[in-house]
C-alpha positions as CSV (number, residue, x, y, z in Angstrom):
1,X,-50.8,102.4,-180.4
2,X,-48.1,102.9,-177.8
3,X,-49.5,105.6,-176.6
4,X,-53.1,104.5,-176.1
5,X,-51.1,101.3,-174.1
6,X,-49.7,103.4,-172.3
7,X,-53.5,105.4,-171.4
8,X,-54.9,102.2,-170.6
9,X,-52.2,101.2,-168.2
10,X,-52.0,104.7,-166.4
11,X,-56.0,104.3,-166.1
12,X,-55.8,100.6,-164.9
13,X,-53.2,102.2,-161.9
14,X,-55.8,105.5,-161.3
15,X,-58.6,102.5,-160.3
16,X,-56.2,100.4,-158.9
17,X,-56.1,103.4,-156.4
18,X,-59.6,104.0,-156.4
19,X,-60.3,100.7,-155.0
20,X,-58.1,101.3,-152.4
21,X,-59.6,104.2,-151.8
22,X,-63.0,102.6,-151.9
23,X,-62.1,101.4,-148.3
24,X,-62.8,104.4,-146.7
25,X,-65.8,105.5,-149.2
26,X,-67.7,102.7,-148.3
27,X,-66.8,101.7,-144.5
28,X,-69.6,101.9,-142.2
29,X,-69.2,104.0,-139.1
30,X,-68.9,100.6,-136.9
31,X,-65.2,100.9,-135.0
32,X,-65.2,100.0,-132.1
33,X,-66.4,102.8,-129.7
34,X,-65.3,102.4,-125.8
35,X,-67.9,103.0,-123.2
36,X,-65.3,103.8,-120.4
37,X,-65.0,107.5,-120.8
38,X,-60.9,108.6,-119.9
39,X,-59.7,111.4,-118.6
40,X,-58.6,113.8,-121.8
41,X,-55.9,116.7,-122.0
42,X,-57.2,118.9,-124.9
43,X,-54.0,120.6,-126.5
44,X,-53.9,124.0,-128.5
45,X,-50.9,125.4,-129.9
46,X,-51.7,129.3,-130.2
47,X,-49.4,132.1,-131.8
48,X,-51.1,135.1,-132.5
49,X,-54.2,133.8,-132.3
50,X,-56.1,136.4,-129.6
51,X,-59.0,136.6,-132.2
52,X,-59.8,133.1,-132.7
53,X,-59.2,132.6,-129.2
54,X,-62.3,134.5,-127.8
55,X,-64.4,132.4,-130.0
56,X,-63.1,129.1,-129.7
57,X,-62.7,128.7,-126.1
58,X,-66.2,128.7,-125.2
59,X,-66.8,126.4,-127.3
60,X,-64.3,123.8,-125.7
61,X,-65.5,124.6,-122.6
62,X,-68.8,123.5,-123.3
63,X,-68.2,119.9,-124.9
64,X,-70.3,117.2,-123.5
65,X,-67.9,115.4,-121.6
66,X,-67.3,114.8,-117.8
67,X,-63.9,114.8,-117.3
68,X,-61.0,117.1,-119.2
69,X,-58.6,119.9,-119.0
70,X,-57.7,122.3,-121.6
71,X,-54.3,123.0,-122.1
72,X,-53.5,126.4,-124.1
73,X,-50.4,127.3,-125.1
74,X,-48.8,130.7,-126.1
75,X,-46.1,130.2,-128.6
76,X,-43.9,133.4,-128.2
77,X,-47.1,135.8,-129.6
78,X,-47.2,139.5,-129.8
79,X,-51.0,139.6,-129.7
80,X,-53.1,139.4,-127.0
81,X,-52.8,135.8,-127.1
82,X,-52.0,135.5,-123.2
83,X,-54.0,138.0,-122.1
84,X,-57.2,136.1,-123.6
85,X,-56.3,133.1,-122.2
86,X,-55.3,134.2,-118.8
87,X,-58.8,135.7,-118.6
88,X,-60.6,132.7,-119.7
89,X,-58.3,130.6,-117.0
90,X,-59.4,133.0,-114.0
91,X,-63.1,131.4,-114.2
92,X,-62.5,128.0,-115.4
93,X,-60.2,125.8,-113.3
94,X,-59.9,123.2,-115.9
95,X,-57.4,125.7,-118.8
96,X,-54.0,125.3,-117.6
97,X,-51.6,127.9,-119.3
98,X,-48.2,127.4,-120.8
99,X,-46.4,130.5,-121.8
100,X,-43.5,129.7,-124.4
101,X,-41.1,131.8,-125.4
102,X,-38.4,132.0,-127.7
103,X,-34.8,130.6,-127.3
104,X,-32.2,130.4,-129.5
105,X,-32.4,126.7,-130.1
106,X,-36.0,126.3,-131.2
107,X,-36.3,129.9,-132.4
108,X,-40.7,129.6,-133.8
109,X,-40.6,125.8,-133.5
110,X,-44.9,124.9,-132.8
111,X,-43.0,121.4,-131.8
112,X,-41.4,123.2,-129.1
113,X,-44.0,124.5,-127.9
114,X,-46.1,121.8,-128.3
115,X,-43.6,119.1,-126.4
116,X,-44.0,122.2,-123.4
117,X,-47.8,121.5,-123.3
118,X,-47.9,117.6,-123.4
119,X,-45.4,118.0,-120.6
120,X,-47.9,120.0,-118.5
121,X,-50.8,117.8,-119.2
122,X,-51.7,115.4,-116.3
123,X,-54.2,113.1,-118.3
124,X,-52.2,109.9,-120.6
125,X,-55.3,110.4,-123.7
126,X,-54.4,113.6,-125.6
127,X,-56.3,115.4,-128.2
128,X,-55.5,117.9,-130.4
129,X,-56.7,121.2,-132.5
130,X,-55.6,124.6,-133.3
131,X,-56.6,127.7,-132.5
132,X,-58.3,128.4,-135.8
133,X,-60.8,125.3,-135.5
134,X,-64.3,124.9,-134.1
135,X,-66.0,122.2,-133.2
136,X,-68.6,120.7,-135.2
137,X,-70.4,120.0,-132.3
138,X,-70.6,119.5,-127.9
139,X,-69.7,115.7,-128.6
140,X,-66.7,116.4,-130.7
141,X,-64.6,115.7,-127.9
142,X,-66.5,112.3,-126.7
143,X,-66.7,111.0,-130.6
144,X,-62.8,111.7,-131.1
145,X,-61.7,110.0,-127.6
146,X,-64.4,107.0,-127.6
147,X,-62.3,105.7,-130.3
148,X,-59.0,104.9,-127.5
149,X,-58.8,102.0,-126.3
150,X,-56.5,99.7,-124.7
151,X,-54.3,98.7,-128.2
152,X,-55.7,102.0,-129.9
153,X,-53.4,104.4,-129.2
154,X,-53.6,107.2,-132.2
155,X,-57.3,108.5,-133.4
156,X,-56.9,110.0,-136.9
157,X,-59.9,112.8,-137.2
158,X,-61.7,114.8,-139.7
159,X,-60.2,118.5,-140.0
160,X,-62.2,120.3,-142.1
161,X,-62.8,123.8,-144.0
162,X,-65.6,126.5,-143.9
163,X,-67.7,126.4,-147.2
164,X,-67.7,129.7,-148.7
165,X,-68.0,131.2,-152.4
166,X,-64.8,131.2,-154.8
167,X,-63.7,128.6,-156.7
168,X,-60.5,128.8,-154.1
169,X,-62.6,127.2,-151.4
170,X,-63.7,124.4,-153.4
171,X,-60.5,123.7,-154.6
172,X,-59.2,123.9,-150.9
173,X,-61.9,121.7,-150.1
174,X,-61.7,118.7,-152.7
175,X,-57.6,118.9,-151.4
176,X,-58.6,118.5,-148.1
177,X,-61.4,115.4,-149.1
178,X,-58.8,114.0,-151.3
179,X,-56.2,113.9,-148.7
180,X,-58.5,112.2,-145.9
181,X,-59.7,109.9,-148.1
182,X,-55.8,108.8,-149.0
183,X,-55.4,108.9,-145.3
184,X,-58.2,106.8,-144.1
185,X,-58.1,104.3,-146.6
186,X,-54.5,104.0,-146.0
187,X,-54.8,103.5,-142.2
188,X,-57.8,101.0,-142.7
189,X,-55.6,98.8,-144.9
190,X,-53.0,99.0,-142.8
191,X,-50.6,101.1,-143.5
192,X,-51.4,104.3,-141.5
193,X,-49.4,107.5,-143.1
194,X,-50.5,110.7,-141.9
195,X,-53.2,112.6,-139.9
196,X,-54.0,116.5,-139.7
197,X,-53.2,118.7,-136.5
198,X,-56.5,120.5,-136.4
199,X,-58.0,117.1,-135.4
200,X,-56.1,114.2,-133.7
201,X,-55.3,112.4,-130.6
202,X,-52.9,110.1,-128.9
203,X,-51.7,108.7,-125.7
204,X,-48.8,110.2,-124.1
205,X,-47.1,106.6,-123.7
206,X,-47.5,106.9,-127.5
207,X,-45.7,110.2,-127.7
208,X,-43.0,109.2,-125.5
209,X,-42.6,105.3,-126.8
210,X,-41.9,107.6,-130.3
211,X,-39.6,110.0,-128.3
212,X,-42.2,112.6,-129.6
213,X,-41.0,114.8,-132.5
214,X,-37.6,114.4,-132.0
215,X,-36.5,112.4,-135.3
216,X,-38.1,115.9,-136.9
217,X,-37.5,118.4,-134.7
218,X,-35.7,120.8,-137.0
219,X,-37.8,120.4,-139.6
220,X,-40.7,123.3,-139.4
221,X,-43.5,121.2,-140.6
222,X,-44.9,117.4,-139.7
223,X,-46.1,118.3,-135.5
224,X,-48.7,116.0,-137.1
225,X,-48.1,113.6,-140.3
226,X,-44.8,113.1,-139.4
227,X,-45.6,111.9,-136.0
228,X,-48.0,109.9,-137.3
229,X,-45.7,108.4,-139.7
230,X,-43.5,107.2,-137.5
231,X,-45.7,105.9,-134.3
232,X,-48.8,105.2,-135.9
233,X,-49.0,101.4,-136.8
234,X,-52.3,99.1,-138.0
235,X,-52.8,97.8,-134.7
236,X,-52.4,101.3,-132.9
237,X,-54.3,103.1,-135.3
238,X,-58.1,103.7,-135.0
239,X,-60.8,106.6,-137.6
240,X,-62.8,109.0,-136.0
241,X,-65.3,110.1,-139.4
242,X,-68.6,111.0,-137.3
243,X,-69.7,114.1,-139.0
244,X,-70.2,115.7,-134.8
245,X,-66.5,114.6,-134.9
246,X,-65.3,117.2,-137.5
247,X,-63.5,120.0,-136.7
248,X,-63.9,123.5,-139.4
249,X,-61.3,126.0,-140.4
250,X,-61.7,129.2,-142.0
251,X,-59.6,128.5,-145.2
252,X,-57.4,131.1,-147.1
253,X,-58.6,133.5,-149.0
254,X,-55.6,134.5,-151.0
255,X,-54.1,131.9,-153.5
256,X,-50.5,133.4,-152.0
257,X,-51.2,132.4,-148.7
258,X,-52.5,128.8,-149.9
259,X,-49.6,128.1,-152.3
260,X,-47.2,129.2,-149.1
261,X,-49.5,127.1,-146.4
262,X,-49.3,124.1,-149.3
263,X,-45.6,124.3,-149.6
264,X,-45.1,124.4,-146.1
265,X,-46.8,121.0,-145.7
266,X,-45.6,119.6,-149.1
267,X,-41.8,119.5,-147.4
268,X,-42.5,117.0,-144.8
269,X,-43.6,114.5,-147.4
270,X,-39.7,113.6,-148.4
271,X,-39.3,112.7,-144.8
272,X,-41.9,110.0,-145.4
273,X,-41.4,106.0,-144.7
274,X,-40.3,104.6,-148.4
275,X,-43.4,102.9,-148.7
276,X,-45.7,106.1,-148.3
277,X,-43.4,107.7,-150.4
278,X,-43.9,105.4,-153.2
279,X,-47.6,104.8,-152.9
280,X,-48.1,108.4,-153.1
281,X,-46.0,109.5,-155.7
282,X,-47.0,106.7,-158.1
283,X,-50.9,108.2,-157.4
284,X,-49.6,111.8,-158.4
285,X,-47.7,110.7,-161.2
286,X,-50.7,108.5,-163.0
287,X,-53.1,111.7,-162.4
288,X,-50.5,113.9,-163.8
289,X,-49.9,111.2,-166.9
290,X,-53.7,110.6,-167.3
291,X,-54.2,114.1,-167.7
292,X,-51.4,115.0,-169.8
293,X,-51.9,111.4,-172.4
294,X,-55.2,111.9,-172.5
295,X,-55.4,114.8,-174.9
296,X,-52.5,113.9,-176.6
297,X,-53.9,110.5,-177.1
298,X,-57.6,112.3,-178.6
299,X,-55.5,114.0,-181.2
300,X,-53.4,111.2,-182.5
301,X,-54.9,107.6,-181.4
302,X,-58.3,106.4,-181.9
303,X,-60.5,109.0,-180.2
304,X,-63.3,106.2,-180.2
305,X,-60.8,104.3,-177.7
306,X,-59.4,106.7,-175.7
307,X,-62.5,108.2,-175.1
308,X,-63.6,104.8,-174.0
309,X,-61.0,105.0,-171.6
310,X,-61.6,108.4,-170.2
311,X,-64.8,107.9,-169.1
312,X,-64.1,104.4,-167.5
313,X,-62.0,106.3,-165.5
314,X,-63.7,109.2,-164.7
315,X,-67.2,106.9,-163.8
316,X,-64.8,105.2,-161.2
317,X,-63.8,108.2,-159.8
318,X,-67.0,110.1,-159.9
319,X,-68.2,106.9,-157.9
320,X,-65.4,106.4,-155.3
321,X,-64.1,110.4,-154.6
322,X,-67.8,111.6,-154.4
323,X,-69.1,108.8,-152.1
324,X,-66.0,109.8,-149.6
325,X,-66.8,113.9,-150.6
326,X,-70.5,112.8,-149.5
327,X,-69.7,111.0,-146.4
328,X,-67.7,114.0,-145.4
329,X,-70.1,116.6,-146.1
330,X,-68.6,118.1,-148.9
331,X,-71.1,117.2,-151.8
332,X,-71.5,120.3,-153.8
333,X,-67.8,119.4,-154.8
334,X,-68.9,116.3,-156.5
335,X,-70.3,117.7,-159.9
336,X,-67.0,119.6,-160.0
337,X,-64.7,116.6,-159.0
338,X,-62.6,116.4,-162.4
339,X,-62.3,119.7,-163.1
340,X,-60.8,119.9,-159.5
341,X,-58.5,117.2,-159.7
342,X,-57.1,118.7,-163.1
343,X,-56.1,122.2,-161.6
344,X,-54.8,120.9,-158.3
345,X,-52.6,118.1,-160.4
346,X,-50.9,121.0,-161.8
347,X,-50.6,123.5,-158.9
348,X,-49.3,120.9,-156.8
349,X,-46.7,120.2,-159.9
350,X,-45.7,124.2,-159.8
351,X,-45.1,123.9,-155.7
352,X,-42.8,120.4,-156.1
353,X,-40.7,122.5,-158.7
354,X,-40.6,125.7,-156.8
355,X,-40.0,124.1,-153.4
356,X,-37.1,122.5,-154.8
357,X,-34.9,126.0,-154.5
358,X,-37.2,127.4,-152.0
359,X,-36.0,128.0,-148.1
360,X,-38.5,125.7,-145.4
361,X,-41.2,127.8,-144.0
362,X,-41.1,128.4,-140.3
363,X,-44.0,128.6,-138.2
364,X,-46.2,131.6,-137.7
């Protein structure tokens, strides 16, 4: 009987969560949208990236929106990375270039490079992508900034992946829906933790108030959650979820280069506030104890029960995760959604144990 109390109150925590989460799933598209339409910088960090380059630009050159500059940086690349950009910026007077290169002190830092383009930029609203994203559409850059305002400072977007065939992209996917809901339900209680570079903006009087990534600049990762972590607050902090407001990715295609990319990002978490910390590690730790009691709990407890149990759960989730998976676009995952959660409960276990004796990551 231990054991099935045990089920029950690692079930009771999962849809404690689940509620949380449920304020995200089921929030209207109703903040507050300005009218006054600011001046923007639009920021990209590039580093080999000559490829991506050629198709992305024209595409922010063409967002609906009266009044920006595009800042595009070269971090140190041995492509044609400046040469593509430089040839863009001969036609369109609105790409400002910054051409980083290496020094010994921030040897491949993207938050060198990075503090070198907010520098440039003349505008006070800031947004952000990478190379490697498109827009979902000409208003991305009007649905992202309309959110600022006078107390919103931060805009936490929508960075999402291509659908494609594999069971690697859906698994990359429901991570990536999983995270944004934790992060936009978070932020809408109150408690902002995290956003994703491939889609977010802030002022500059932000960025210096925080004395930009300085608390973090040695560590490779966290240009974005960690930043966020520390200057985002629930008065500051405003959602951007539009599905024009998206931004898409190609996503790996190898599980190598995934597990890498994931333990690269997995580091920054220790670097947390202690109440992020805490809220997200007890939400790991009941998904990895629901899904290691619950066979164990089959075998040797009532199955009638446990059973019981199980699918109380699982309705929750099926209910909460696949209304946020539908709201963001991704609802072929939904069928899939516990499956999912069980193999990425245990991969992200195998990265927590290898990243403990593993060397940080730098940026590429």
């Amino acid at each position: 009987m231990v054991l099935l109390y045990i089920l029950a109150a690692v079930v009771f925590i999962n849809c404690l969560y689940f509620i949380l989460f449920s304020k995200f799933s089921f929030l209207k598209a109703s903040d507050s949208i300005s009218s006054e339409k600011y001046p923007i910088s639009l920021i990209i960090c590039a580093k080999n990236e000559s490829e991506n380059l050629k198709k992305h630009i024209p595409l922010w050159q063409r967002q609906n929106y009266p009044d920006y500059e595009i800042i595009l940086i070269n971090d140190a690349s041995y492509d044609e990375t400046l040469e593509v950009i430089e040839k863009f910026a001969l036609t369109d007077p609105r790409i400002k270039i910054v051409n980083v290169k290496n020094n010994e002190a921030f040897w491949a830092s993207k938050k060198y490079a990075l503090t070198l383009g907010i520098k440039k930029a003349k505008n006070k609203r800031l947004l952000f992508t990478d190379a490697d994203c498109r827009p979902a559409s000409d208003d991305w850059l009007h649905e992202m900034t309309s959110r600022f305002s006078e107390t919103k400072q931060l805009v936490l977007g929508y960075g999402a992946y291509e659908k494609e065939s594999g069971f690697l992209n859906k698994l990359i996917r429901f991570e990536t829906v999983v995270t944004a809901l934790q992060y936009f339900s978070y932020a809408k209680a109150g408690i902002p933790y995290m956003g994703v570079g491939r889609n977010l903006a802030y002022t500059g009087n932000l960025y210096y108030a925080t004395k930009g990534f300085m608390s973090h600049i040695k560590v490779p990762s966290g240009d974005d959650d960690l930043f966020v972590n520390e200057a985002a607050t629930k008065e500051n902090t405003a959602l951007c979820f539009s599905e024009n407001a998206f931004t898409y990715s190609v996503p790996k295609k190898e599980w190598k280069s995934w597990i890498l990319q994931k333990k690269r990002h997995i580091t920054t978490a220790k670097l947390y506030k202690p109440i992020h910390r805490v809220l997200l590690g007890t939400f790991y730790l009941s998904n990895l104890l629901f899904w290691v009691i619950t066979p164990v709990s089959i075998i040797f407890v009532e199955w009638e029960i446990t059973l019981t149990l199980v699918l109380f759960r699982l309705a929750i989730q099926f209910f909460i995760v696949g209304k946020a998976a539908s709201k963001l676009k991704e609802d072929d995952l939904i069928p899939f959604i516990p499956f999912l959660e069980l193999f990425l409960v245990f991969v992200q276990l195998s990265i927590f144990i290898s990243n403990r004796n593993s060397k940080a990551i730098r940026w590429k």
